[in-house]
C-alpha positions in Angstrom: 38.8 -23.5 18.2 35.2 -22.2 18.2 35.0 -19.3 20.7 31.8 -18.2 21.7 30.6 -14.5 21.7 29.3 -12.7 25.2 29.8 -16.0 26.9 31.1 -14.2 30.0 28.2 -12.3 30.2 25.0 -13.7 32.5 21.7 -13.9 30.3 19.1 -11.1 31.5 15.5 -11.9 31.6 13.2 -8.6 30.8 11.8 -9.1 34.3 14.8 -8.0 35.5 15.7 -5.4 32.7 12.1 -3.9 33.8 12.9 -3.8 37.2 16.6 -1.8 36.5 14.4 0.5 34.2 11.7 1.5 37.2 14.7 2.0 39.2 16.4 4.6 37.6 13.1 6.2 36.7 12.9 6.7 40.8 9.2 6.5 41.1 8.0 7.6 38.0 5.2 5.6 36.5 6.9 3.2 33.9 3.9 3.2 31.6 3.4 6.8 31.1 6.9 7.6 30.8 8.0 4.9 28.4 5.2 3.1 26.8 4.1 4.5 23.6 0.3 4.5 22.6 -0.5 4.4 19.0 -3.1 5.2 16.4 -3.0 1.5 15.9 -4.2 0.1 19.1 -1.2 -1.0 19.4 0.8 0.4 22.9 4.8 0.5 21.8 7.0 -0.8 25.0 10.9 0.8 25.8 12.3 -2.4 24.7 11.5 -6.0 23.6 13.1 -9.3 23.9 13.2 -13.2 22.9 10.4 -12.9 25.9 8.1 -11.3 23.6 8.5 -13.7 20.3 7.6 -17.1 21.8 4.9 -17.2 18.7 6.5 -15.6 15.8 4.5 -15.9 12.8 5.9 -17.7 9.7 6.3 -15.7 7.2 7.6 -16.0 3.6 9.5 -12.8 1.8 10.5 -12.5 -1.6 14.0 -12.7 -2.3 13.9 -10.0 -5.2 12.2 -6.8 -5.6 11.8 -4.5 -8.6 12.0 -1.2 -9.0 8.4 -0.3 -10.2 7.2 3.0 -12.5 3.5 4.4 -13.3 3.2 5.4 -17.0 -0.9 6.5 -17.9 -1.6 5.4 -21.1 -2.4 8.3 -23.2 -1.7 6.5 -26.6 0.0 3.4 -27.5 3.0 4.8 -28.9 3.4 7.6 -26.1 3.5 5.0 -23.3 5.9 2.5 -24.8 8.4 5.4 -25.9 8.2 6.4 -21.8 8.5 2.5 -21.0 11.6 1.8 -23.0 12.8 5.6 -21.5 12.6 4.4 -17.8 13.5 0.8 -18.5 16.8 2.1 -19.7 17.1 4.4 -16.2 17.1 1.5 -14.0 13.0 0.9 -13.6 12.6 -3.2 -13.4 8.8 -2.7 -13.7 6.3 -0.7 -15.4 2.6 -0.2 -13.8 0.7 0.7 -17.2 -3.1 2.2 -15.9 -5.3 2.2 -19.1 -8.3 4.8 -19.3 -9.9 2.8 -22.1 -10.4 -0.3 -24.4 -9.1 0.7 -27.5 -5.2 0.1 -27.6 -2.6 -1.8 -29.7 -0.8 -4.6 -27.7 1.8 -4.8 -30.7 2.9 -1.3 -30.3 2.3 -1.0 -26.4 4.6 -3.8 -26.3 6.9 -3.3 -28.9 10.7 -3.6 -27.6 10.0 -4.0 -24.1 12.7 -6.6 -23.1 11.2 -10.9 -21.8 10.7 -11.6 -19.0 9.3 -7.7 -17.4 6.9 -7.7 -15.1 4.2 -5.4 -16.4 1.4 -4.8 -14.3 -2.1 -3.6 -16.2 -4.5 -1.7 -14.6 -7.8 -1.3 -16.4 -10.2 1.4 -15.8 -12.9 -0.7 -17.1 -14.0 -4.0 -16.7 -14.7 -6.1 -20.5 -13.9 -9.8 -20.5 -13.9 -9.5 -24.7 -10.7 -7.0 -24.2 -9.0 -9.5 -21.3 -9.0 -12.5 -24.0 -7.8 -10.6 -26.8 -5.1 -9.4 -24.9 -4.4 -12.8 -23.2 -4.3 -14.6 -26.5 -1.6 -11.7 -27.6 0.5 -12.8 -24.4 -0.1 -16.2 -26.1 3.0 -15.9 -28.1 4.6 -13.7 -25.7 6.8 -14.0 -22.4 6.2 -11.0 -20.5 4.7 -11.1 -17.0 1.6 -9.6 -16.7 0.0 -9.1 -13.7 -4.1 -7.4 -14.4 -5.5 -5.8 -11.4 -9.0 -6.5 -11.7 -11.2 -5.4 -8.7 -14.8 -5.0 -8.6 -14.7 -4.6 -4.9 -12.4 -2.2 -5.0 -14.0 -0.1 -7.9 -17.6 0.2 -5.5 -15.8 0.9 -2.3 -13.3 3.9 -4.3 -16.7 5.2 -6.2 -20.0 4.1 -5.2 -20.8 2.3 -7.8 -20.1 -1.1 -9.7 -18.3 -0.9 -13.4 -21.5 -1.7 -15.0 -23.9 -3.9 -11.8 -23.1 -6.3 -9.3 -24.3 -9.3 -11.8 -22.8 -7.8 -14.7 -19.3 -7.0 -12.9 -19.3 -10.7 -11.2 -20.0 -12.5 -14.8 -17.1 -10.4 -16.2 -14.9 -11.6 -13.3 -15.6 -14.9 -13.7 -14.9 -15.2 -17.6 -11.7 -13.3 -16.9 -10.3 -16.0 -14.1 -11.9 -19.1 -16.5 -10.2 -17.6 -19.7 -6.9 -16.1 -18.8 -4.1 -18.6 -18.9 -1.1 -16.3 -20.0 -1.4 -13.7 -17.1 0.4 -13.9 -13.8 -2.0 -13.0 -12.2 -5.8 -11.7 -13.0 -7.2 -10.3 -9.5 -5.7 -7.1 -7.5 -6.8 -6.1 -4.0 -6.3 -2.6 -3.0 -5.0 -1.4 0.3 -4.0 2.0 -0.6 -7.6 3.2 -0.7 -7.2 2.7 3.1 -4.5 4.0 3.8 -5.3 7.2 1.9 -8.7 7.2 3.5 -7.1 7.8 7.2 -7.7 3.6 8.0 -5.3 2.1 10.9 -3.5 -0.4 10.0 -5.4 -3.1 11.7 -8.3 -1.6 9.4 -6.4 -1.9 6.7 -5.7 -5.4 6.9 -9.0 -6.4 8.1 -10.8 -4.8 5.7 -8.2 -6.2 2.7 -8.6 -9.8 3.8 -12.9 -8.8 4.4 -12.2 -8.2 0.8 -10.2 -11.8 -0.3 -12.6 -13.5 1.2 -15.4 -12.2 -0.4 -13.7 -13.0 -3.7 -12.8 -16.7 -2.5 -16.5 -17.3 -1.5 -17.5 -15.7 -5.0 -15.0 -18.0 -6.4 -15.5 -21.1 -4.5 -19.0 -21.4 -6.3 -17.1 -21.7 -9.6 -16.2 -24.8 -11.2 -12.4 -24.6 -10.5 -9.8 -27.4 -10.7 -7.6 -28.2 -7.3 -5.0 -27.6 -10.0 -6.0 -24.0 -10.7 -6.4 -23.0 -7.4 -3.4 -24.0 -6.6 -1.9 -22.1 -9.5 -4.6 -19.0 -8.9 -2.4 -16.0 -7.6 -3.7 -12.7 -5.5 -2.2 -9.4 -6.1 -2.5 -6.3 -3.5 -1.4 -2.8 -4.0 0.0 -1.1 -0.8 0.1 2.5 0.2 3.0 3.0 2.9 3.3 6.0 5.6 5.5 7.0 7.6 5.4 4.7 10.7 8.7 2.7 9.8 8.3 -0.4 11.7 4.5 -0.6 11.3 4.6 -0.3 7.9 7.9 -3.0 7.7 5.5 -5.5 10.1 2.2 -4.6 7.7 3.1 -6.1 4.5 4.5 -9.1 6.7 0.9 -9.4 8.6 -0.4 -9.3 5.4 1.3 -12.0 3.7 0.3 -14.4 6.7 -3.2 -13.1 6.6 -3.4 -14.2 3.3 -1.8 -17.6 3.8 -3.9 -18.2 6.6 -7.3 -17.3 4.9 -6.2 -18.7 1.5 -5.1 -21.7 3.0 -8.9 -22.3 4.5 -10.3 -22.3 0.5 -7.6 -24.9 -0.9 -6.2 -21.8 -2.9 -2.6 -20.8 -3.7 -1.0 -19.0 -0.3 1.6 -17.1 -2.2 0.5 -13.7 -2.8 2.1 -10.6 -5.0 2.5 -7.4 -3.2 3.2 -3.9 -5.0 3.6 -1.2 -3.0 3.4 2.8 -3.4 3.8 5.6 -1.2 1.1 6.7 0.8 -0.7 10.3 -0.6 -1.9 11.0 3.2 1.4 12.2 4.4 2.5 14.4 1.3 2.6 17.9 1.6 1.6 21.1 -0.9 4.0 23.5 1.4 7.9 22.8 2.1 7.5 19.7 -0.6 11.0 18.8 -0.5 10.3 17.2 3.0 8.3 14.8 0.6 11.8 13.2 -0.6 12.3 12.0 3.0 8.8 10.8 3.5 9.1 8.5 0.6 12.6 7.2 1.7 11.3 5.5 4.6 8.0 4.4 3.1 10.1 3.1 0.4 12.2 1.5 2.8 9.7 0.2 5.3 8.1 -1.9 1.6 11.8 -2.9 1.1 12.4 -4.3 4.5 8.8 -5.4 4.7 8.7 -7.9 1.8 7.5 -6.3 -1.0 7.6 -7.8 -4.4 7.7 -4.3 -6.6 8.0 -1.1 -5.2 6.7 2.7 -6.9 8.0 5.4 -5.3 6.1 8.9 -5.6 7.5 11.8 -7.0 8.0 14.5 -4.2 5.9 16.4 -6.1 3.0 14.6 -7.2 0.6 16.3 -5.7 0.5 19.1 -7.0 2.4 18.9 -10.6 1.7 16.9 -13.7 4.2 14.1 -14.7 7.9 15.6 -15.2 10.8 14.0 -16.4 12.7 15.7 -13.2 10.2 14.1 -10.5 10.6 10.9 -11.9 14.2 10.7 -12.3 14.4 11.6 -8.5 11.9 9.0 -7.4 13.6 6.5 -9.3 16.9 7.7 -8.1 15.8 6.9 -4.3 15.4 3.7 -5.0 18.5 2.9 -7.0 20.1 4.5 -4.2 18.6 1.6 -2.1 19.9 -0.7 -4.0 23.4 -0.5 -5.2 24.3 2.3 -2.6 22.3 1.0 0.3 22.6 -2.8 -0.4 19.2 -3.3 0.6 18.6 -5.9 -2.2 21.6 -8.1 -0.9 19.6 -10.3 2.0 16.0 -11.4 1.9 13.8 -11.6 5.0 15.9 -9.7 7.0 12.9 -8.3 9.7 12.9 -12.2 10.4 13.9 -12.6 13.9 14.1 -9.1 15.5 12.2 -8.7 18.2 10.3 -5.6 17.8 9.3 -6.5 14.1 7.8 -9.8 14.8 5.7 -8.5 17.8 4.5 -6.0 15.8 3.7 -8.7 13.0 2.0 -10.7 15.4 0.1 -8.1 17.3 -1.1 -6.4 13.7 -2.4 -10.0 12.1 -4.4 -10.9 15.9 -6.0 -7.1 15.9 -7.0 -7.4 12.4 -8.5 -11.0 12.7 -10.5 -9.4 15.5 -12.0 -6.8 12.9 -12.0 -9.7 10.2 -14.3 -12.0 12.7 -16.4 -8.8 13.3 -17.1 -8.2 10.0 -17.9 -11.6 8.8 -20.5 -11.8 11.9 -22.1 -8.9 10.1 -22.6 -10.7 7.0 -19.3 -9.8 5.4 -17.3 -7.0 4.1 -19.9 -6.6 1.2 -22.9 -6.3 3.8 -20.7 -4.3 6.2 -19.7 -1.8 3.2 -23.2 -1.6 2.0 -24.6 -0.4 5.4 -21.8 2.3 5.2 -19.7 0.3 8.5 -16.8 0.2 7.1 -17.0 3.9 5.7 -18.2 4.9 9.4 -15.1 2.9 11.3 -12.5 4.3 8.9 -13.7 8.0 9.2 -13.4 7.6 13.1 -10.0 6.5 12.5 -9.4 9.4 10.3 -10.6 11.9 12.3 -8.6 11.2 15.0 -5.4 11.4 13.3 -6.4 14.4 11.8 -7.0 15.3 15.5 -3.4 14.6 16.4 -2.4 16.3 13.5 -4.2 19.4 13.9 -3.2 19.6 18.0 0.4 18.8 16.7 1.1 15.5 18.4 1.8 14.2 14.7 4.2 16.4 12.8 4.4 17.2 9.1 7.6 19.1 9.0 7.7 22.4 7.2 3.5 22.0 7.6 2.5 22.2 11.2 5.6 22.7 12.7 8.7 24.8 11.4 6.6 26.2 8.4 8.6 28.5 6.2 6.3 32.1 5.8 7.7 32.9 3.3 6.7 29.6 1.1 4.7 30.1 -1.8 3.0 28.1 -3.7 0.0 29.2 -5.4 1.8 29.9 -8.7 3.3 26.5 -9.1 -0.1 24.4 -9.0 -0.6 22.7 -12.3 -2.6 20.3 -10.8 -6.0 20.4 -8.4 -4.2 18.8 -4.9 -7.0 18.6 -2.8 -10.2 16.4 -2.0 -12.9 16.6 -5.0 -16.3 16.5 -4.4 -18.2 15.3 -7.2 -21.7 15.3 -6.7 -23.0 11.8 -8.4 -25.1 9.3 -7.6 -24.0 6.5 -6.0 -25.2 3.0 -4.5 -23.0 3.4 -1.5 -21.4 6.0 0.3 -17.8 5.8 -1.2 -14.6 5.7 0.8 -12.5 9.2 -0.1 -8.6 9.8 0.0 -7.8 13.1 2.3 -4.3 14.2 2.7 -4.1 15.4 6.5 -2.6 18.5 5.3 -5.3 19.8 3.1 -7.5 22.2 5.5 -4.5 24.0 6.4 -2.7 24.6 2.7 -6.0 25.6 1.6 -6.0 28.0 4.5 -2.7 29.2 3.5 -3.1 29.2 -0.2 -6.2 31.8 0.9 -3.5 33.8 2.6 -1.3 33.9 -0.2 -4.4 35.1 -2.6 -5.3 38.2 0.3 -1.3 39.2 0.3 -1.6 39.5 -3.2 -0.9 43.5 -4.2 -4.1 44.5 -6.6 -3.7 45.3 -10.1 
């Protein structure tokens, strides 16, 4: 006999839960004891309900994701000896970035198991190089996903690879000539998100992006057949605001549907995520491990296709064998300790995560609208908008931060004095400022730490007994 749960219970509407709430808070002003405001526009209420998900977005996970490594290509040999190395660990993945055009495939390749996802980030745009290499997958079965970004390349720098005509005639032979990648163009939120961008920004200005590459793209002389087959990447830096971050990647995906849909092009996208550098400290680093646990987790939960986890201390050291085998640990961890690769979708349906989906993809169609009335996110970028909205939104985190609203553990509250740290810096972990010229004012990655480790670093220098 089927026996139905809670069934002696009477249904409570949130009317009614409100009304028990302001009760017990015996005249206290609901809002300002219990509502949450947010960096995000976004005002966090004490509880949610089936109320507040009349118009829950559909959205479409993955069922699988991979555990994801970087490996910087030094030499051919050097980076397939560390790929094979990490392979063996657990990694799924490998996120290759290459510095220049001269490399062997062959040996790159060689022994890497069918069937890996390999993602290939050039630091360079050359058609020539994209259609050697794709005639080398030719023969091959691996899945390679190029991140190719123009866009993203003058927004990070300044400046174009080469020009804007030169950079859009690259682009186009590489999307007419590849047939063996997965994919050929990347989108990169993480510049964002480093930057100090909400999160509404950070979708708005990703999808201000996409559609700048779908109007560049519509002009071409593309089949229905491969634009249906044409797949978007995006890279995605994570922080530390759990459900946000869970309910971003899934605004994301129906941003993307929703805009892609409009241009008759394929509305499955490939997420990779990455922890975010913005919340990743010099002093009291090992806090770092916990910080990437939930970013790592909030990409997990979210619906990310790969995820690379940071190494607690990237900032500050050079790649180490020990910082890698911890990062990839966490996310082993994850998945045969934590089952977390067990059930796909599984934000789907609770309350709180699909209100904050829905509330994140209206807020950043808002920005979207706003920059397409100003002539696009090329035109708004140009005129140093974007740049301007996302250092307001910077500043007044680092506001918060600084007052101590938001907390870096071991960093601006419960700092250890007795840290030091000067001695262990291999690597330069602040903001450089490299006087160039540019075309554009370019968007720059700040940790909100940084002012006051360089303040303390000072300290540590002064407290120094003289030779």
């Amino acid at each position: 006999m089927k026996q139905l749960l809670f069934q002696e219970f009477e249904e409570v509407s949130a009317k009614q839960w409100k009304q028990k709430i302001q009760a017990d808070l015996k005249g206290a002003d609901y809002n300002e004891k219990l509502v949450t405001q947010t960096l995000h526009g976004i005002d966090i209420k004490p509880f949610y309900s089936s109320e507040d998900i009349e118009d829950t977005l559909k959205v479409s996970n993955p069922a699988h994701w991979n555990i994801c490594e970087k490996i910087f290509i030094t030499s051919a040999e050097n980076a397939n000896e560390k790929a094979l190395n990490k392979l063996q660990k657990g990694t799924e993945a490998i996120w290759f970035i290459l510095p220049e055009k001269e490399i062997d495939f062959a040996v790159l390749f060689q022994g890497l198991p069918e069937g890996l996802p390999i993602y290939l980030k050039p630091e360079f745009i050359d058609a020539d190089f994209v259609k050697k290499l794709d005639s080398f997958l030719e023969v091959k079965s691996y899945k390679v996903f190029l991140q190719t970004d123009i866009i993203g390349k003058l927004a990070r720098t300044g400046n174009w690879f080469n020009n804007l005509k030169d950079d859009h005639e690259q682009l186009d032979r590489i999307v007419q000539d590849s047939k063996n990648f997965a994919s050929v163009v990347s989108i990169n939120l993480s510049l964002f998100q480093n930057a100090g961008a909400n999160i509404p920004q950070q979708l708005a200005y990703s999808v201000g992006q996409l559609a700048e590459y779908l109007n560049h793209f519509s002009e071409m002389d593309l089949s229905e057949d491969q634009k249906k087959k044409f797949k978007f990447q995006f890279t995605v830096s994570l922080g530390s605001d759990y459900f946000f971050e869970i309910s971003k990647i899934r605004a994301l995906r129906w941003l993307f549907a929703t805009i892609a849909t409009e241009f008759g092009f394929n509305t499955e996208c490939h997420i990779v995520t990455e922890s975010t550098k913005r919340t990743k400290t010099l002093y009291d680093f090992n806090v770092n491990l916990l910080r990437t646990t939930t970013e790592s987790m909030s990409a997990i939960l979210g619906g990310a296709d790969a995820v690379c986890n940071m190494p607690y201390d990237a900032i500050y050291h050079k790649d180490n064998e020990f910082g890698d085998r911890i990062a990839r640990n966490q996310l082993l961890i994850m998945r045969n300790e934590s089952y977390l690769d067990k059930v796909g979708n599984v934000a789907e349906g609770t309350y709180y995560v699909e209100t904050l989906t829905r509330q994140l993809a209206e807020k950043a169609l808002e920005i979207f609208k706003e920059i397409e009335k100003g002539g696009g996110f090329l035109k708004e970028l140009k005129a140093g908008v974007i740049q301007r909205k996302i250092k307001e939104s910077a500043k007044e985190e680092q506001e918060k931060f600084d007052s101590g609203e938001l907390v870096l553990i071991g960093t601006n509250k419960f700092e250890n004095p007795e840290d030091r740290m000067q001695d262990d810096i291999e690597l330069f972990p602040f903001l450089k400022r490299n006087p160039r010229k540019t075309l554009l004012e370019p968007i720059l990655e700040k940790r909100l730490s940084e002012e006051k480790e360089q303040k303390r670093l000072e300290e540590e220098k002064q407290s120094q007994p003289t030779q």
